[in-house]
Structures are given as C-alpha cells and as structure tokens.
N, C-alpha and C positions, 0 to 999 in steps of 0.2 A: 057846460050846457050847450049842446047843438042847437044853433036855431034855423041855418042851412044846412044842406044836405053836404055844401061844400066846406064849411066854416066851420070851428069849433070855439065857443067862445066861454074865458075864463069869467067874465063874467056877465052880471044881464044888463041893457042897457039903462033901464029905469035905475039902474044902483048906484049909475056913474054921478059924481059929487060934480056939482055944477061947474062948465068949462072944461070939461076931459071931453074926451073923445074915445074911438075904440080905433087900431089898425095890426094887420100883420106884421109880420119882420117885410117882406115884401112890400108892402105900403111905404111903409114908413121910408126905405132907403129909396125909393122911386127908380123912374127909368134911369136915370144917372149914376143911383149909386151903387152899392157890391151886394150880394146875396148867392154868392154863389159854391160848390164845394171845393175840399182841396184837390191837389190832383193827385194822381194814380200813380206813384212812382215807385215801381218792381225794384227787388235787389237789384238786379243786374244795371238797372239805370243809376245804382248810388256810385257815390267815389268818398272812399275815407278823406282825400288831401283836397276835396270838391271846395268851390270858392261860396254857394248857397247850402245855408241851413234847411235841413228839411222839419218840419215840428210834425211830432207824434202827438198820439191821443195821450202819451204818458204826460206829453208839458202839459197839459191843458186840467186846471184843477180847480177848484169849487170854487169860485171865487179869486183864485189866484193864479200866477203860471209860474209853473213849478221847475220850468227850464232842466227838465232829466236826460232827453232823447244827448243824443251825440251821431246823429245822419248829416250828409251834408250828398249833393251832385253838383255836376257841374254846372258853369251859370251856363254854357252852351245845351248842352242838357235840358236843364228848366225851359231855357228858348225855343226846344225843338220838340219838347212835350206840350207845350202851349201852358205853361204854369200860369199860377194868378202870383204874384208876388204882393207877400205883405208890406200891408206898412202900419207904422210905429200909433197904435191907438184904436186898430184892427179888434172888433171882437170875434173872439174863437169863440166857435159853440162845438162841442162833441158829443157825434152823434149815437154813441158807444159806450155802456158803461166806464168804469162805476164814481158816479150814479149814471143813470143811463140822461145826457143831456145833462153838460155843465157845462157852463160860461165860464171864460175871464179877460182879460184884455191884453193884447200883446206888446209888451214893453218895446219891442226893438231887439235887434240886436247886431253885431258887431260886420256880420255877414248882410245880405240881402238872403231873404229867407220866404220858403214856398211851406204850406203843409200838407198832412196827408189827405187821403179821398175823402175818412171818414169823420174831419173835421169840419164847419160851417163858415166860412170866412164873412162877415157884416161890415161894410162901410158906407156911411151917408155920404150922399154928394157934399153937400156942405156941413151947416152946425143945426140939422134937421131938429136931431135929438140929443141928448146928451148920452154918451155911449158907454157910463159904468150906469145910469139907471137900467140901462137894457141890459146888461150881463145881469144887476140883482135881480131884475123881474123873471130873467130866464131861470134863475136860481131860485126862484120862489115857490112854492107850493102848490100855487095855484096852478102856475106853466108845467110843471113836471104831473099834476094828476091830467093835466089833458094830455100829455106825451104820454104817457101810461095807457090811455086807452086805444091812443095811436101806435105801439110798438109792433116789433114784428121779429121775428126767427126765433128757431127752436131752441138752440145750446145757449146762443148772444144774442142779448134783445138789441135792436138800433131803431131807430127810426130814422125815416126820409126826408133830406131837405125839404120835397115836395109835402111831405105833413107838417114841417114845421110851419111851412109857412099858409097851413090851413089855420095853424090859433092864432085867434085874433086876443089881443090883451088891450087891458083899458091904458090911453096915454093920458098925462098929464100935460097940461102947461109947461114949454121948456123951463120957465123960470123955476114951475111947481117943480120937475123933474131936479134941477141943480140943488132946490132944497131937500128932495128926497134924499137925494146920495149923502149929502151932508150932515142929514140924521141919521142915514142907516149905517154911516161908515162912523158916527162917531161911537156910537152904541158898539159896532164890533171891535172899536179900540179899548173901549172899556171891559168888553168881554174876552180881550187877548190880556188886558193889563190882568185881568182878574183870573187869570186861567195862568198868569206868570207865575202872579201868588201865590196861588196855592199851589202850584211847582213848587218852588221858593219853600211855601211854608213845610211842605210833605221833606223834602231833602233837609232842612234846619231839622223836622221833628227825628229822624231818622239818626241825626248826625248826637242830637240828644239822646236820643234809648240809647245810641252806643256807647254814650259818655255817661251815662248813668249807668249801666251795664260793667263798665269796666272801673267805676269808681266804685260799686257795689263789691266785684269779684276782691279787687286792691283795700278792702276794709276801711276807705276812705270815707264811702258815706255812712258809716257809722259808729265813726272815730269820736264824736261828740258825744254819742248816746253813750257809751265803753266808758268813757271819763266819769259819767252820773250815775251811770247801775256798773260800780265795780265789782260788784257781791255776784252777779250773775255766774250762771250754773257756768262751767264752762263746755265745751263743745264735745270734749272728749269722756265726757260720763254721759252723756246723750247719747253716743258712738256705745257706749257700753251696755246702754240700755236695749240699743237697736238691736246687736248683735245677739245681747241676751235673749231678747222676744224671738229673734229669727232662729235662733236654734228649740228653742221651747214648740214652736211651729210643728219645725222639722222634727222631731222626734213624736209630737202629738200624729204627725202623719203615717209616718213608717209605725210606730205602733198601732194606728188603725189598718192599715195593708196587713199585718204581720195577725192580727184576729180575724179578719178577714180570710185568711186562710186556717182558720180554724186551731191556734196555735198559741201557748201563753207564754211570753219570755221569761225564762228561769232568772238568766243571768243577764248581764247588762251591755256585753260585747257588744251586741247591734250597734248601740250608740258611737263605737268608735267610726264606722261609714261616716260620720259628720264630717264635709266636706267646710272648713271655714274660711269663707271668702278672701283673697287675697288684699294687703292692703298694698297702701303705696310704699313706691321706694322715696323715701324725702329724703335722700344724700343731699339732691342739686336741686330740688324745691324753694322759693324765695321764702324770705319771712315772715308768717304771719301773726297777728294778735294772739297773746298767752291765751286767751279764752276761746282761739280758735281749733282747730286740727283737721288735716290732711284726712281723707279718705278715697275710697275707689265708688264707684258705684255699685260694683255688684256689692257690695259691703250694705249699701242705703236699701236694697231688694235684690226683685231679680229683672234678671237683662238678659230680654230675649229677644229674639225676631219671629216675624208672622210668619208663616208657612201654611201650604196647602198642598194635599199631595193631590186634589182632584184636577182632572183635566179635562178637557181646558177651562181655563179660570174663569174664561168670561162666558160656561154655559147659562144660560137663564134661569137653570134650577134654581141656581146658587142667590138668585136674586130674591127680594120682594117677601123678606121673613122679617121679625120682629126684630134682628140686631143689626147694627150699624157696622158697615165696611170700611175700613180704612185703606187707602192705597197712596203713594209716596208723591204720587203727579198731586195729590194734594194740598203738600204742604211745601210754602216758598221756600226756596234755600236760603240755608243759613238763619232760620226766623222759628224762632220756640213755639210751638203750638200745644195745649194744653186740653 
C-alpha cells in the first residue's frame, strides 16, 4: 500500500503490533552504514589466478549462498575500479531473477571478495539490526509483492537499488527480531529434516518395489503359497489354453476377410498361414518352480508398436477427439505403467 508518492509500504501503520516501527533498507543502515550496489566489473577487468573473489547473482540464493561463481581480479584491480569489498555477515540482496530479489548472507570467504553491479551489498554501522531477520523479510511475500509492482525491463525483470529502498517494512524490537529468526530458522530446520525424509523414505520405497519385484520374478515370494496349494493348475496348460484361444481368434478372422470377399472355403488349407508364435529357447534359462514355464510374449498376445503415417504428428487435427494419445516422453524409464 502506497501511502507516499515516494514510499511503498508493506504494511499499514495502524496494524504495527505495539513497539515496532516502520523504516527502509536505507533507514535503518544510517549514514554510517552500507547500502550500496556491487560494482561493474567487465570481462576484461577479470583474472582467472586474481587474488579477490568476484560473487555473482548465481551465489546469491533464497535464503542461502550457494558459493557457484568461480570469477576472481585482481585486488589492484578492485582498488582502481573503486570496489566495496565484502565483509563476513554482509547481506546480499539480488536485484535479478530468479526469483527476481533474493537475500542471503555472505559467509566469508578465503579470498577478500567484491560482487557484481547487479547485487545489493547491506551493512549496519553497528548491531542496528539483526542482519538474518533482514534477509527473511527481504524473502518474504510481503517485500517481493511490492518489488513486483516496482520491476522494470522487457526480456529480465530487475529492479533498482533506488526502488528498494523506496519499501518501507515494519521493524521489530531488536530483541523481538533475534526471536523472530529463531522461530523462523527453527521451523525451516524442521522442514529441511522433513523434506530429508521423505527423500529418505521415496529411495527405501523404491529400493523395496525392486526387491519385491525380483523376489516375485525368482519365485521366492511365492514359495510358501506353492508349498499349501500343491494341486494348482500348472503354468504350462494355461500356456495351452492361451495359445489355443489365440489361434481359434485367428482363424475366426481370416475366415471373416475370406466371406467378406464373397467366397466359401472348400477345404481347409487357409488354416495352415497360421503363423505360431515363437517360444523361448530354455537351453541356458535358470530354474524355475515345476508349476511354472518359460514363455515369450508374443506367445501371451500381440506386440506391436504405435505408428502414424500422418505428418506431422503434432498437427492439431490430430488432437482434441474422443481417444487418448499415448506418447513415450510419458512414461519414466524403466517404470511399468499400466
């Protein structure tokens, strides 16, 4: 909600909980402290064997810093572009998707280290505020829907230090702020433990369908059932029956094509055309249960592949009729779909 022409504020003042206050990023770091961008530093100003780190928008991650970049110039370099150089507790804000405006705080690192233009560099003079409450508020909802109405350019949306620091956010009591982080960070400890687990539990379940899958295939899980129904049919008059029906099929077919042409068979020769499915070769097949038997698939039906002679496949005719399309991008590999 605007309530200046210059300000944009995340919330209204009457809603602030007794003892807060409202201030900008600007505010709050005062004339002492840092708000300013990273600098401008062109290829040509890098050096691979450079003694300062340069950080990209790529380190800079929701919440966290994701340490990816590998730039570095020289520190004479930094010294003669007029760099800000970090330090160890620095919040980076990015001004750059994705998402467009993301905080986190910068560890340090081994080098003395500058970042780029289109990062936000925040330092209090002193212990103003506490500087992980200020990265979650920057990461909060509230701050990004007013950044949102403050974006700008066509292809990549950014916004301008100069509009960040037109939102004003409600502050808390430093002590109130040290308790905020302490709830909000324990709560997303609990939501990383619980996003382990069910990692955790999807890889165990996974590791299970394969091991019941190949105790199935090995006749193992139903080695106990076999012991109590020993009378059961065995595998191989099922096989007989299949093979049977599938020719009975075939012959009901080709004798309708064969009237269909106007024509009554005499003799019975047609029927030798029966093509009968190949089975396996079991020379070097393992062993399985006497109730069981070896077969092929084309033996179980038929096996075929989809085809289309129209081109091209993805014209629109093709779409938006009463049956369902199947295509291979949709089913995972290596995962039975039915």
């Amino acid at each position: 909600m605007s309530e200046t022409t210059d300000r944009l504020y995340t919330i209204r003042k009457d809603e602030l909980p007794t003892g807060w206050g409202v201030a900008a990023i600007s505010d709050l770091v005062g004339k002492a402290g840092v708000f300013v961008d990273g600098d401008w530093v062109e290829s040509k100003d890098q050096d691979p064997n450079g003694d300062v780190r340069l950080i990209q928008l790529a380190d800079i991650g929701d919440g966290e810093y994701k340490n990816k970049s590998a730039r570095f110039l020289s520190y004479k370099k930094a010294l003669d572009l007029g760099c800000t150089f970090l330090d160890k507790g620095d919040v980076l804000i990015a001004r750059m998707p994705d998402p467009l405006v993301r905080a986190c705080i910068f560890p340090g690192d081994q080098k003395k280290a500058v970042t780029a233009v289109d990062v936000a560099i925040v330092r209090p003079a002193n212990d103003e505020f506490n500087n992980r409450w200020l990265m979650h508020f920057v990461n909060a909802p509230a701050f990004r829907a007013a950044v949102s109405s403050m974006q700008s350019g066509s292809t990549r949306k950014r916004i301008s230090r100069r509009n960040l620091a037109r939102i004003v956010l409600p502050v808390p009591p430093r002590k109130k702020q040290d308790q905020i982080v302490d709830e909000v960070e324990k709560q997303f400890s609990r939501l990383d433990e619980a996003a382990t687990g069910l990692k955790r539990a999807k890889t165990n379940l996974k590791r299970y369908k394969a091991a019941v899958l190949k105790a199935a295939v090995e006749s193992k899980l139903t080695e106990q059932w076999r012991k109590e129904h020993p009378d059961v049919e065995p595998a191989s008059k099922l096989l007989e029956r299949i093979l049977t029906e599938r020719r009975k099929k075939w012959e009901a077919t080709e004798l309708a094509k064969i009237k269909a042409k106007g024509r009554e068979p005499k003799r019975e020769e047609w029927k030798a055309s029966y093509k009968e499915p190949e089975g396996p070769d079991t020379g070097n097949l393992p062993a399985i249960p006497s109730s069981w038997t070896w077969t092929t698939l084309p033996q179980l039906g038929e096996l075929n592949r989809g085809k289309s002679k129209h081109r091209p496949r993805n014209d629109p005719k093709l779409y938006g009729g009463p049956l369902s399309f199947h295509s291979d991008w949709r089913y995972p590999t290596s995962e039975w779909c039915y």
